[in-house]
C-alpha positions as CSV (number, residue, x, y, z in Angstrom):
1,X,0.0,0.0,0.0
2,X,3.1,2.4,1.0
3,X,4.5,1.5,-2.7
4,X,1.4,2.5,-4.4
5,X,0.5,5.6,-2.6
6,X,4.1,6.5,-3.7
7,X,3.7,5.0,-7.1
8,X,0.3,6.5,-8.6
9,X,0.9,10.4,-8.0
10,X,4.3,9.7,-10.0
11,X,1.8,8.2,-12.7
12,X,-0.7,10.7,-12.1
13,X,1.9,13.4,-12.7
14,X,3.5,11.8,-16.2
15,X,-0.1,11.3,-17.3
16,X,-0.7,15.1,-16.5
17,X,2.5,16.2,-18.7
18,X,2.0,14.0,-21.5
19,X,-1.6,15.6,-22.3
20,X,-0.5,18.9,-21.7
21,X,2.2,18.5,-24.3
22,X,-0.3,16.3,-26.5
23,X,-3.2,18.9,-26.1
24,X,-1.1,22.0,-25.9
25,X,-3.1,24.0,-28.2
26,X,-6.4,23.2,-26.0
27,X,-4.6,23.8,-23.4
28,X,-4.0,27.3,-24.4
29,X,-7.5,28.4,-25.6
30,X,-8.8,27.4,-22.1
31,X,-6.4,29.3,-20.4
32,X,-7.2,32.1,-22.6
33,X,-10.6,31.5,-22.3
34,X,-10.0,31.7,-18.2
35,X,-8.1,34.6,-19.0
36,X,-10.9,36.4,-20.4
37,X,-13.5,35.2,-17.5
38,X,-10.9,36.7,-14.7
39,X,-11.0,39.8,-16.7
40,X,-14.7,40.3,-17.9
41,X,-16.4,38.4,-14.2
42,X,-14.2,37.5,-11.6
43,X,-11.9,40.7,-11.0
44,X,-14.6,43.9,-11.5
45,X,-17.5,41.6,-9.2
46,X,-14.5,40.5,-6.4
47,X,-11.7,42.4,-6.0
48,X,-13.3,45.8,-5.1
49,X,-15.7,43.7,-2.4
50,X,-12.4,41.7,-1.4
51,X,-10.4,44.7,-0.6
52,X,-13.5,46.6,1.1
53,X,-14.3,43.9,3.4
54,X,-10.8,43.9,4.4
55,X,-10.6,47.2,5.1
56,X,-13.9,47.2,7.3
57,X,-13.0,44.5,9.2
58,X,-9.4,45.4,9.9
59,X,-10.6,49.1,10.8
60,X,-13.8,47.7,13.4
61,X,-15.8,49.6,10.8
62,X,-18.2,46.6,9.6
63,X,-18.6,46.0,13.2
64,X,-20.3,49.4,13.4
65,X,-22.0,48.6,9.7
66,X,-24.1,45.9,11.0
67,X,-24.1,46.7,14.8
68,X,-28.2,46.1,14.8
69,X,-28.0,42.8,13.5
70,X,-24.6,41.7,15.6
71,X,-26.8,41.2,18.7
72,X,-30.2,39.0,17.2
73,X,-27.9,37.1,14.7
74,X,-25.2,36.0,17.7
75,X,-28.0,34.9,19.5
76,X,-29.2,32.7,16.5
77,X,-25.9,31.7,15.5
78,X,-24.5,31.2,18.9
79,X,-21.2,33.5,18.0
80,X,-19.5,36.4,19.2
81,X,-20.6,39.5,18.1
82,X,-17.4,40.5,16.2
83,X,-18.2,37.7,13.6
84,X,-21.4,38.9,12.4
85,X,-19.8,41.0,9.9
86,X,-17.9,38.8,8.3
87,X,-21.4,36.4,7.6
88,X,-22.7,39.3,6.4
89,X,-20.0,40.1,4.1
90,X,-19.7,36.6,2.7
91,X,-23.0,37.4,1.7
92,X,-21.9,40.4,-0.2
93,X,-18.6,40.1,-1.5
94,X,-19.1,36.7,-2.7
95,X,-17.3,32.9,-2.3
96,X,-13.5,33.8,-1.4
97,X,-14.7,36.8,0.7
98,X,-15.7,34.6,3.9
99,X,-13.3,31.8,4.0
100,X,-10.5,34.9,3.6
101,X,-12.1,36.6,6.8
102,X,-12.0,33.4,8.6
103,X,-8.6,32.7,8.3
104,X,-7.5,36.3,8.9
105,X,-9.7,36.1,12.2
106,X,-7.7,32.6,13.3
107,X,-4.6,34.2,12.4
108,X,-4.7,37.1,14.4
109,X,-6.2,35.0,17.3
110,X,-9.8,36.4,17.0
111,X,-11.1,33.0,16.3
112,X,-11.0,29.9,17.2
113,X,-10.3,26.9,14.6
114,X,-14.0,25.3,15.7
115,X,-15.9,28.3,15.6
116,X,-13.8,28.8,11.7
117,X,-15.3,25.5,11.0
118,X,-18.4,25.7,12.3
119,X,-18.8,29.5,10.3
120,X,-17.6,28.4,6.9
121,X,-20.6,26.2,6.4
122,X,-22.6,29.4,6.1
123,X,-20.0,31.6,5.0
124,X,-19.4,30.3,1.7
125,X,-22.3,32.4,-0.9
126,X,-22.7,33.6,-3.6
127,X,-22.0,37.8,-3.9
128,X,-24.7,39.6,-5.9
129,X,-22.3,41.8,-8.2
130,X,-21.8,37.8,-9.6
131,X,-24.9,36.3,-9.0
132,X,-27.0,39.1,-10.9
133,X,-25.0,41.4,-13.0
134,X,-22.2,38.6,-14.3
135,X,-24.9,35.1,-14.6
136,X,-28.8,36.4,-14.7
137,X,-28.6,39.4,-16.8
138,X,-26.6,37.7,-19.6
139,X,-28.5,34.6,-19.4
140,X,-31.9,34.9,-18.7
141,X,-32.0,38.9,-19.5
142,X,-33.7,39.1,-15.9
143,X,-31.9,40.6,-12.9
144,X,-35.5,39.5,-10.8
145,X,-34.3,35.7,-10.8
146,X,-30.8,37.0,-9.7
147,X,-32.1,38.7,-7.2
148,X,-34.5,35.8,-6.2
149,X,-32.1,33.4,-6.2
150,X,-29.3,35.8,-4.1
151,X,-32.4,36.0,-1.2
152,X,-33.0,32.2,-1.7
153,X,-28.9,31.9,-0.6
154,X,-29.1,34.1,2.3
155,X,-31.9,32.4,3.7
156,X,-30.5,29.1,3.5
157,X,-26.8,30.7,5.2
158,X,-29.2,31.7,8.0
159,X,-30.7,28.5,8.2
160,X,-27.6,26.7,8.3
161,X,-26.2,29.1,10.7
162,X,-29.2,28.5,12.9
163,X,-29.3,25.3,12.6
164,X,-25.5,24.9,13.7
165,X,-25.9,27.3,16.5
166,X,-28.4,25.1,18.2
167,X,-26.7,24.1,21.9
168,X,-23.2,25.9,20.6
169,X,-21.2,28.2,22.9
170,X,-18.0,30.2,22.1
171,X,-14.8,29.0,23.7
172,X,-13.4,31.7,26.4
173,X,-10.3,32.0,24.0
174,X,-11.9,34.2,21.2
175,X,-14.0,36.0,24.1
176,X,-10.9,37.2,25.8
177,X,-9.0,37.8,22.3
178,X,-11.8,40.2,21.1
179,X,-11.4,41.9,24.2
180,X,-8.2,42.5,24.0
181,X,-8.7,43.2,19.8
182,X,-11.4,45.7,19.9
183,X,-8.4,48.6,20.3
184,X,-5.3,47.5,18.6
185,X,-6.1,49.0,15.6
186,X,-3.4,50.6,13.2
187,X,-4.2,54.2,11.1
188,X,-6.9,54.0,8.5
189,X,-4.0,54.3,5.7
190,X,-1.6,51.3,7.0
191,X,-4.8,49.3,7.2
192,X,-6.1,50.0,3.9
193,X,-3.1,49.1,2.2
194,X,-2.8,46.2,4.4
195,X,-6.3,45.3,2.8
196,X,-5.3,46.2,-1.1
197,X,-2.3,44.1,-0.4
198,X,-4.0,40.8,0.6
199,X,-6.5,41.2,-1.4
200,X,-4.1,41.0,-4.3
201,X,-2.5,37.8,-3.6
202,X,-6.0,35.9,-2.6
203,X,-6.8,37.5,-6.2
204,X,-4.2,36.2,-7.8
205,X,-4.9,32.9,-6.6
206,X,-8.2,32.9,-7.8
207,X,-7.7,34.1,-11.0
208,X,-4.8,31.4,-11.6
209,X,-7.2,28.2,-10.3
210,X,-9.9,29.4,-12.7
211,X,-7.1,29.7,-15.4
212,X,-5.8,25.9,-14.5
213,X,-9.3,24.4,-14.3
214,X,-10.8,25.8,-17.7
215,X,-7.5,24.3,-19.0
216,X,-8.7,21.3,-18.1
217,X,-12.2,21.8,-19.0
218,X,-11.1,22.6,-22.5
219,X,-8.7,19.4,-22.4
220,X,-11.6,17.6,-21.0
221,X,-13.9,18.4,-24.2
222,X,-11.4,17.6,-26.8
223,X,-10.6,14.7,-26.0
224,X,-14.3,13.7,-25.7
225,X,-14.1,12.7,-21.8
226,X,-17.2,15.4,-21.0
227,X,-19.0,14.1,-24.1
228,X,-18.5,10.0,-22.9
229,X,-19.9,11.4,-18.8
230,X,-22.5,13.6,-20.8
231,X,-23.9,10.5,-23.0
232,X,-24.5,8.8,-19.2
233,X,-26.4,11.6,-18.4
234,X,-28.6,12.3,-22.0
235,X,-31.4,9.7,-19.6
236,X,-32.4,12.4,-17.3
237,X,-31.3,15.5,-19.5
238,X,-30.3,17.2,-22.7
239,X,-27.0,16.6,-24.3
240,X,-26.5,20.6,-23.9
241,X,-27.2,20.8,-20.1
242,X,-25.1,17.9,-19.0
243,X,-22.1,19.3,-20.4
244,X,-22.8,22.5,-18.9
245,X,-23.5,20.3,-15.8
246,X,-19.9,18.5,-15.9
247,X,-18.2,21.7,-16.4
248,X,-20.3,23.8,-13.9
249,X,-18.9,21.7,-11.5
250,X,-15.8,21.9,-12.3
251,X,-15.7,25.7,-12.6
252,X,-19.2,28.0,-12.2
253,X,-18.2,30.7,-14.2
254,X,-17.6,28.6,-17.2
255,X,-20.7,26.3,-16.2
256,X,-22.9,29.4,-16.1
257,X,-21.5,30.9,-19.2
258,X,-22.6,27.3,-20.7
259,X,-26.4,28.2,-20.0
260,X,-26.7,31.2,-22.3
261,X,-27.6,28.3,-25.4
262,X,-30.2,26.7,-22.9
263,X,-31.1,28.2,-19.6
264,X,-31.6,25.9,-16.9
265,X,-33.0,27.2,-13.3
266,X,-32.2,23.8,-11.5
267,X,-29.0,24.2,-13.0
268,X,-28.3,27.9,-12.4
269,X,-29.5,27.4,-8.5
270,X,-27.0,24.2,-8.6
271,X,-23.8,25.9,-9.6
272,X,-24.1,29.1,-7.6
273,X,-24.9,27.2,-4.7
274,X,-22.1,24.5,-5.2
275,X,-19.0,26.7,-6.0
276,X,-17.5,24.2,-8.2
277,X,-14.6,22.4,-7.8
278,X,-11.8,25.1,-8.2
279,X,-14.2,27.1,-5.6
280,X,-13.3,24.5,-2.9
281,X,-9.7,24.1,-3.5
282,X,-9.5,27.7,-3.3
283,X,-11.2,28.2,0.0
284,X,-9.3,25.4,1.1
285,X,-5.7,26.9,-0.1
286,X,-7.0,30.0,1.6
287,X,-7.7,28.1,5.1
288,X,-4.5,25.9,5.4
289,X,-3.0,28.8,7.4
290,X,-6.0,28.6,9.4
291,X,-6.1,24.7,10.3
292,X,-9.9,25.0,9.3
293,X,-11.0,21.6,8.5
294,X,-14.0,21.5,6.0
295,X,-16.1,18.3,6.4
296,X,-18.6,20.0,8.1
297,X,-18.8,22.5,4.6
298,X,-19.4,19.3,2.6
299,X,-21.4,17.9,5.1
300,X,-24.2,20.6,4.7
301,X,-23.7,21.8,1.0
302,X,-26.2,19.6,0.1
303,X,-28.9,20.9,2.1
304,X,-27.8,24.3,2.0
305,X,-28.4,23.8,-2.3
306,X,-31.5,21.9,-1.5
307,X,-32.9,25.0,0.4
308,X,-31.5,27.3,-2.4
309,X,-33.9,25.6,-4.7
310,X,-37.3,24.9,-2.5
311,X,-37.2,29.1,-1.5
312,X,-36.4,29.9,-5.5
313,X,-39.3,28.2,-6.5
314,X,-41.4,29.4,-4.0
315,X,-40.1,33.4,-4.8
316,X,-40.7,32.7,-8.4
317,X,-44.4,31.3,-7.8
318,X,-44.9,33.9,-5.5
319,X,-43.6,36.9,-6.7
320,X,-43.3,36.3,-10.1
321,X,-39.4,35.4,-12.3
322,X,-40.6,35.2,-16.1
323,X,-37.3,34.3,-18.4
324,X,-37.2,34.9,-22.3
325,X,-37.3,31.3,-23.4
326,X,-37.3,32.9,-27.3
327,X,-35.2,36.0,-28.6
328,X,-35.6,36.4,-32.3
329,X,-31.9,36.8,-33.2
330,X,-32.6,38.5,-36.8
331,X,-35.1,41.6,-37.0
332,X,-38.0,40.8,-38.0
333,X,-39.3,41.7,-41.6
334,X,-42.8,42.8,-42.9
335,X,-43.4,42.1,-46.5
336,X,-46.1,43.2,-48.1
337,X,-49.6,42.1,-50.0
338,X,-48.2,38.5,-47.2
339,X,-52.2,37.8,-47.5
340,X,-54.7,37.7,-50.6
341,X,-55.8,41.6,-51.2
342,X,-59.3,39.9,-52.3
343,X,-60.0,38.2,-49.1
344,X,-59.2,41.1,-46.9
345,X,-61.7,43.2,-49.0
346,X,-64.0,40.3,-48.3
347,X,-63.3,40.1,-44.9
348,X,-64.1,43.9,-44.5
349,X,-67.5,43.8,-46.4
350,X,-68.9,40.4,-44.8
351,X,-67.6,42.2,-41.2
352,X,-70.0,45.7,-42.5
353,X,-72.7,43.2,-43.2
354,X,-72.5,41.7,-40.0
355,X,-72.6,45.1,-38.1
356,X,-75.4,46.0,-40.2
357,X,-77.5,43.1,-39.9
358,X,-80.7,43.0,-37.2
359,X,-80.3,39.2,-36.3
360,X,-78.2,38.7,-33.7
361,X,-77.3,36.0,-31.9
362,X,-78.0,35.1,-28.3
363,X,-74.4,35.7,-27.1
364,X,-74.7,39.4,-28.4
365,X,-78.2,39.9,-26.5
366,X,-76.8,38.4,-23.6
367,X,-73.8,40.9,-23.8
């Protein structure tokens, strides 16, 4: 067993290099293609919320930001008060944003390593900048199921949070570390560039996991490995959707960008609410300094998806989330004489005859 745990990442590795070299030109147009998504998506909806978040929390600003909710939402949660913010801006900064604060909270002592674990299964969301402006708008030309689906998330972090908060208690630790934290602060400008600085590197490592893994998705596709999974899948779906579905979980970005052909609510709630694969190993890159574990994340990603989807369709029943199924791509051209002149001067006399006429049927009386 020691010999093959040895033997097949060796294997694993030579296997990696030989297709990279074989399928070097894929390999490039899906890294330019991930290129273009960090550009276009990631960097304008994360980076600015990434580095505000920062700032706030470093200063004790977001503290004072969402002081009426700190006290009702500990109480639910069972946390400390100094960790509302950071479930609130998970909420609006997006994916990377709350596993980031987590660590930086265990790292300065703030936090303990339980309550990080216990946090990031309700910590992990979807930010709205991505959620409405970079998926909904583009793909179902609605920002109203964005915004649906973005409330469906926050009520299912909430329940999660509750539901985890039931019989918890904070360790003395991060009580008597947030006492001795709420005054350390540096000056505004040291902080903010603290914030700008960090943010840059956990930017940079997003950017470069969503490079690697549509490198692979592109790999993937030509060499007909997503088309053999898909053709297991055509039983319960469309050709189209399960290749958006293997590649949505892969990567979301590129999984959601896959739904502009077909659009696909189940699937939409799916991949926003799952992160993908590159999703995970970036929070996890982000948390090794933390010694976060995250079974209890997998644990309740299911359910947390599951409530995603049961208060979507109950927003969209209730308050409405029409979708253009149809968008005539060419304009629309009127031609002329399209009907026999005749019969329309037929239709108009036999429609004067019947205004004219003194029979009239029972409907007409009735009326």
């Amino acid at each position: 067993k020691t010999k093959a745990v040895r033997i097949i990442p060796g294997i694993l590795a030579c296997f990696a290099v030989v297709m990279a070299i074989g399928f070097s030109k894929s390999l490039a147009k899906g890294c330019l293609y991930g290129i273009q998504i960090c550009l276009n998506s990631l960097i304008p909806s994360l980076f600015f919320f990434m580095a505000l978040s920062s700032f706030l929390m470093q200063s004790g600003i977001g503290h004072k930001m969402f002081y009426p909710l700190c006290h009702p939402l500990s109480k639910m949660f069972h946390i400390e008060k100094k960790y509302i913010p950071i479930f609130c801006f998970s909420l609006l900064g997006g994916y990377p944003i709350g596993p980031k604060l987590i660590a930086d909270a265990i790292c300065k002592k703030e936090m303990d390593s339980k309550t990080g674990t216990r946090m990031l299964a309700f910590c992990v969301n979807c930010g709205p900048a991505f959620l409405i402006s970079a998926v909904s708008v583009p793909i179902f030309h609605n920002y109203r199921i964005g915004l649906i689906v973005y409330l469906s998330q926050i009520l299912s972090a909430f329940c999660i949070g509750c539901l985890l908060g039931r019989k918890k208690t904070s360790s003395p630790l991060s009580n008597i570390s947030i006492q001795n934290q709420q005054y350390d602060h540096q000056s505004f400008s040291n902080e903010f560039v603290t914030a700008v600085q960090t943010s840059v590197k956990s930017m940079a490592l997003i950017c470069a996991f969503v490079v690697v893994f549509t490198g692979i998705s592109q790999i993937l596709k030509d060499t007909g490995i997503i088309n053999a999974i898909s053709s297991l899948l055509q039983y319960v779906m469309t050709k189209e959707s399960a290749n958006c579905l293997v590649v949505g979980l892969l990567e979301v970005t590129s999984g959601c960008a896959g739904l502009s052909g077909s659009p696909s609510m189940p699937l939409f709630i799916l991949f926003t609410g799952f992160g993908g694969i590159c999703v995970h190993i970036q929070t996890k890159a982000i948390l090794n300094k933390a010694a976060v574990k995250m079974n209890l994340f997998y644990l309740l990603r299911p359910v947390y998806i599951l409530l995603s989807y049961i208060f979507s369709m109950f927003f969209i029943r209730l308050c409405g989330g029409e979708t253009a199924v149809f968008q005539a791509q060419d304009q629309i051209i009127r031609k002329n004489y399209t009907a026999s002149p005749i019969s329309s001067v037929l239709l108009v006399i036999l429609s004067i005859v019947l205004l004219l006429s003194n029979q009239k049927s029972d409907t007409i009386e009735t009326n």
